[in-house]
N, C-alpha and C positions, 0 to 999 in steps of 0.2 A: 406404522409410525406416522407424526404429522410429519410436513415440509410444506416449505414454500416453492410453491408450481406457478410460473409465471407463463402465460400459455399466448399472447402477443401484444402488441404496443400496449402499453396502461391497461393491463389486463391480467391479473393476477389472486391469488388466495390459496393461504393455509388450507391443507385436506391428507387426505389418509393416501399412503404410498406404501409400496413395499418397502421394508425395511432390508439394508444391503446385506451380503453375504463376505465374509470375507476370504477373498480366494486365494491360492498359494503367493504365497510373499507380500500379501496385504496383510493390516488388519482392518477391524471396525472400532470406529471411535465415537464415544457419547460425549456429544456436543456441549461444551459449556458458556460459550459467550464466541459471538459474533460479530464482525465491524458490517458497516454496509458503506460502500466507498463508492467513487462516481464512477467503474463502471459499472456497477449494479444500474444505479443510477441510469446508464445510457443503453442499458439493457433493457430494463420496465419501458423507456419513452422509446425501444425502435430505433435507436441513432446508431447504436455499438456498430463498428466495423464490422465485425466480424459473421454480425447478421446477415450482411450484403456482399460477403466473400466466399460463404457455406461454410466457415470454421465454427459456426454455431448457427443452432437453431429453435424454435420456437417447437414440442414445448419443452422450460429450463429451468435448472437449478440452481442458485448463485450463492455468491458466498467464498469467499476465498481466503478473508480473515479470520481465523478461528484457533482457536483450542479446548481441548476435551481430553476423555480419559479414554484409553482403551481397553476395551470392554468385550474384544473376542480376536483370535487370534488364525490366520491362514498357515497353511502347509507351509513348512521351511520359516517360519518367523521366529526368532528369541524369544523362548518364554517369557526376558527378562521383560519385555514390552508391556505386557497383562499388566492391567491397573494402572499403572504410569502414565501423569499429567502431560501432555503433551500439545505441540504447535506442528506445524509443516511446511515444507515447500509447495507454493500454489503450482511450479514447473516441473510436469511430470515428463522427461526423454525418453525416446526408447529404448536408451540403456545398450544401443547396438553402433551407432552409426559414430563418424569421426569427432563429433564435436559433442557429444555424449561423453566418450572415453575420454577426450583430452579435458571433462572438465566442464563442461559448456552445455551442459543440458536445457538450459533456460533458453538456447538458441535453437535445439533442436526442431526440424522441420515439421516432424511429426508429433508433435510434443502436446501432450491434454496438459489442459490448465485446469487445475479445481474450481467448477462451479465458473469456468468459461469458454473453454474449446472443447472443440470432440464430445462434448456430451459427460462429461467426467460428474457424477452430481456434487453439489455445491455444499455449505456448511450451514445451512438455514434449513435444517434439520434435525430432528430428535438422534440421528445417526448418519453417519459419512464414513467410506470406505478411503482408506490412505494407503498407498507402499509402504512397507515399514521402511523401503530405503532414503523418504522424502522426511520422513518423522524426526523431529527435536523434541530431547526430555526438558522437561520446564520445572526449575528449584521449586521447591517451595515458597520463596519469595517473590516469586512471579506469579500475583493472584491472577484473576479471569481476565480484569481490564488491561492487564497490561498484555495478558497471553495472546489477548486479539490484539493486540497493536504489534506483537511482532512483526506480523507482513509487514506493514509499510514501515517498520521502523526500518526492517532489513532494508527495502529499498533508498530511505533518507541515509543511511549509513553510508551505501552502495555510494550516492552522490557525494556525499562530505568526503569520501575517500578519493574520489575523481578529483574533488576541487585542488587536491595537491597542495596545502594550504600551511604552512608554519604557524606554531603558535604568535595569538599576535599579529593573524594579518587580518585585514578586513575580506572581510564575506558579505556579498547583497546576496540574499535570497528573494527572489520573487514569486509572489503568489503567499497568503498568511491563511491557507486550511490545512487539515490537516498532515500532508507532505512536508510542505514549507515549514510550518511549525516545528514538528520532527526535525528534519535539516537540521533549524535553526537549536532546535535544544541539543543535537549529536554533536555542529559543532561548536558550541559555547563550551560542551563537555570536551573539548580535544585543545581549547584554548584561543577560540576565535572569534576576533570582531565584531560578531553577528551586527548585521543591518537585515529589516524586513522592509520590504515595498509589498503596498496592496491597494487595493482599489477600493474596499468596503468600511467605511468609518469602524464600522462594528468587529471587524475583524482585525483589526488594527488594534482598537481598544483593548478585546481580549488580548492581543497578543502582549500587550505593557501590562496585564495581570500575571505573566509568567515570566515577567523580570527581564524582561527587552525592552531597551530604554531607545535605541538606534529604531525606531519605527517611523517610515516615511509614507507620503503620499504621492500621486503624479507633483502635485505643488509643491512640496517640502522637501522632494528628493535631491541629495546637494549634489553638485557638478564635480566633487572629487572621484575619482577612480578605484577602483576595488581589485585586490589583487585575485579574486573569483568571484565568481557570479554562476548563482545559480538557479534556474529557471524551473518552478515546481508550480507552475501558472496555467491555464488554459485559454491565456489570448494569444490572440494569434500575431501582434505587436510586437512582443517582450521579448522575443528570443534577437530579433533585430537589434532591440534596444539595449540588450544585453554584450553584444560586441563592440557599443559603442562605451559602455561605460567598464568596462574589464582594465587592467592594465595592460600592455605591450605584451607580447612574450607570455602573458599566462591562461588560465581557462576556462571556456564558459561551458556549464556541465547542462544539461536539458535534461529532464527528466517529466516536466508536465506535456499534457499532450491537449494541443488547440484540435476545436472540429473541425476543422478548414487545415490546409495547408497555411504552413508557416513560410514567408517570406525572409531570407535575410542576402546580403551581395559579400561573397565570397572576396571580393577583392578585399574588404575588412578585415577577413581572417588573414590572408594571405601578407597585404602590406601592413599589419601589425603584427603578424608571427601568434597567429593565436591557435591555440588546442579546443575544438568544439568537442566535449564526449555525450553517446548518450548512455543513458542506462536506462536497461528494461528489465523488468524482477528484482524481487528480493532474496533472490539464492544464495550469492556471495555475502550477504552481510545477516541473514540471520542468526546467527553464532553470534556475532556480534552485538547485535540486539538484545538478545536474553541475556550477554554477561553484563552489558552498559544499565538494565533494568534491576539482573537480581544486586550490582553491587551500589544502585544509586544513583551512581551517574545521570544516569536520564531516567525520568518520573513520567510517562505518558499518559499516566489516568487523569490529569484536568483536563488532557481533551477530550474526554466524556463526555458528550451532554444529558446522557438519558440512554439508559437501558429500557427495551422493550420486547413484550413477544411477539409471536409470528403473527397472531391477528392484525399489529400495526405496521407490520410491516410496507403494506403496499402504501398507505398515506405516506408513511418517511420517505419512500422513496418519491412521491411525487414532490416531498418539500414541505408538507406540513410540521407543524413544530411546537411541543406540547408546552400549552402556559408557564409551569415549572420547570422548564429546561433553563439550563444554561445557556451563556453564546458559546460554549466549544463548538466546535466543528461534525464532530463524530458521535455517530447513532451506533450505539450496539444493541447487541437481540440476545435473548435469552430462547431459546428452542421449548426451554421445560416450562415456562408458562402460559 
């Protein structure tokens, strides 16, 4: 089958691979539509952490957003799975250790990440091997584009749910790609204040195309306080800045992640009574995601920009960006073309 084989820094292409097996308690799933998000992204350039720790290595698979049909099935799996649309958990546990059982799989030490730790291969192929136990059925009314934005939808959930927010209070989000944006449509959809700060005219402007009126810049940002803030940003600034503009008593959630260490002075948290959370994965909120999609609530297909195949794959991820694109944020890939 084809895949995308990325083999070291800005060094990559579509080629012929084995195609997986599905071994007991897995199946195999035929890929239908793929996000490419920024650690893809910092994968291709060499930067990803994980390169420089040995939780991943050159050469790799990527892809983590995805959904498809499954199309062969492992020892001990539910027939009922055969054919059925489905999405998944990028955080695979070993299903043995304490924070497994209680729940917490996405913490798990030993834990493959699809198409990023451990060698697990990625969704930027014609076929991808999944646990049936990581698998979500997807309605019918969750076509392809929105079945790949599950991942991060789960994870923008994940955060609106940290912010602990009543309907009606104000929310800053920072950061306007595709996390923030998410965030900001989960929680308009739960009843909230939404304000976006960004730093890109352009990404700003798209965002008042999808009915966010509260859009700021470093200039225009007002000096009133937000009863959550939440950081889906990668400067390394804004998590600082975000303690300073929160109210008293309530919470700044993080969820984006700077390439540098982020600076902020604890005494802030402390003598304003503040809740820092972070969230990593979309585990706990993808349920959540495919009900907020198939009922409407949240619509994530204008952050589309362009669907592509695996030939263009490696230009997207360096940043190039096709004449007829949108400004959304998000590059999906189609496997079958």
């Amino acid at each position: 089958m084809r895949a995308f084989v990325i083999t070291g820094p800005n060094a990559a292409q579509a080629g012929e691979v084995d195609p997986p097996v599905a071994r007991p308690g897995e199946v195999v799933v035929d890929v239908e539509r793929v996000g490419i998000c920024g650690t893809d992204v910092e994968f291709y350039a060499g930067t990803m952490a994980y390169l420089h720790t040995g939780e991943a290595e050159y050469p790799l698979r990527i892809g983590h957003e995805w959904c498809g049909t499954v199309a062969a099935l492992g020892e001990g799996v539910d027939p009922a799975w055969l054919g059925r649309r489905v999405t998944g958990d990028t955080m695979l546990g070993c299903g043995r250790c304490a924070r497994c059982t209680s729940g917490r799989q996405h913490l798990c030490a030993d834990r493959h990440e699809i198409g990023i730790r451990f060698a697990w291969p990625g969704a930027l192929a014609e076929q991808m091997p999944v646990p049936a136990s990581a698998l979500l059925a997807l309605p019918d009314t969750v076509g392809p584009e929105a079945g790949a934005l599950v991942e991060p939808g789960g994870n923008a959930l994940r955060a609106v749910r940290s912010a602990a927010l009543a309907p009606g209070e104000r929310l800053l989000v920072m950061g306007a790609g595709t996390i923030g944006l998410l965030v900001a449509m989960f929680a308009r959809a739960a009843g909230a204040d939404v304000h976006l700060f960004g730093r890109s005219a352009r990404s700003l402007a798209f965002a008042r195309t999808l009915g966010f009126d509260h859009v700021w810049s470093k200039e225009t940002l007002p000096t009133a306080t937000f009863h959550a803030v939440i950081d889906a940003s990668n400067a390394v600034d804004l998590p600082a800045l975000a303690l300073d503009l929160v109210e008293p008593g309530r919470r700044v959630v993080c969820i984006g992640l700077a390439g540098e260490p982020s600076l902020v002075d604890t005494r802030s948290i402390a003598l304003r009574d503040l809740t820092v959370v972070g969230v990593l994965s979309a585990s706990g909120g993808l349920a959540g995601a495919i009900d907020a999609y198939a009922s409407g609530a949240v619509d994530p297909r204008p952050l589309v920009a362009a669907t592509v195949g695996l030939e263009a794959v490696a230009s997207a991820l360096a940043g190039a960006r096709g004449p007829g694109w949108s400004a959304a944020p998000k590059i999906h890939v189609d496997p079958r073309r």
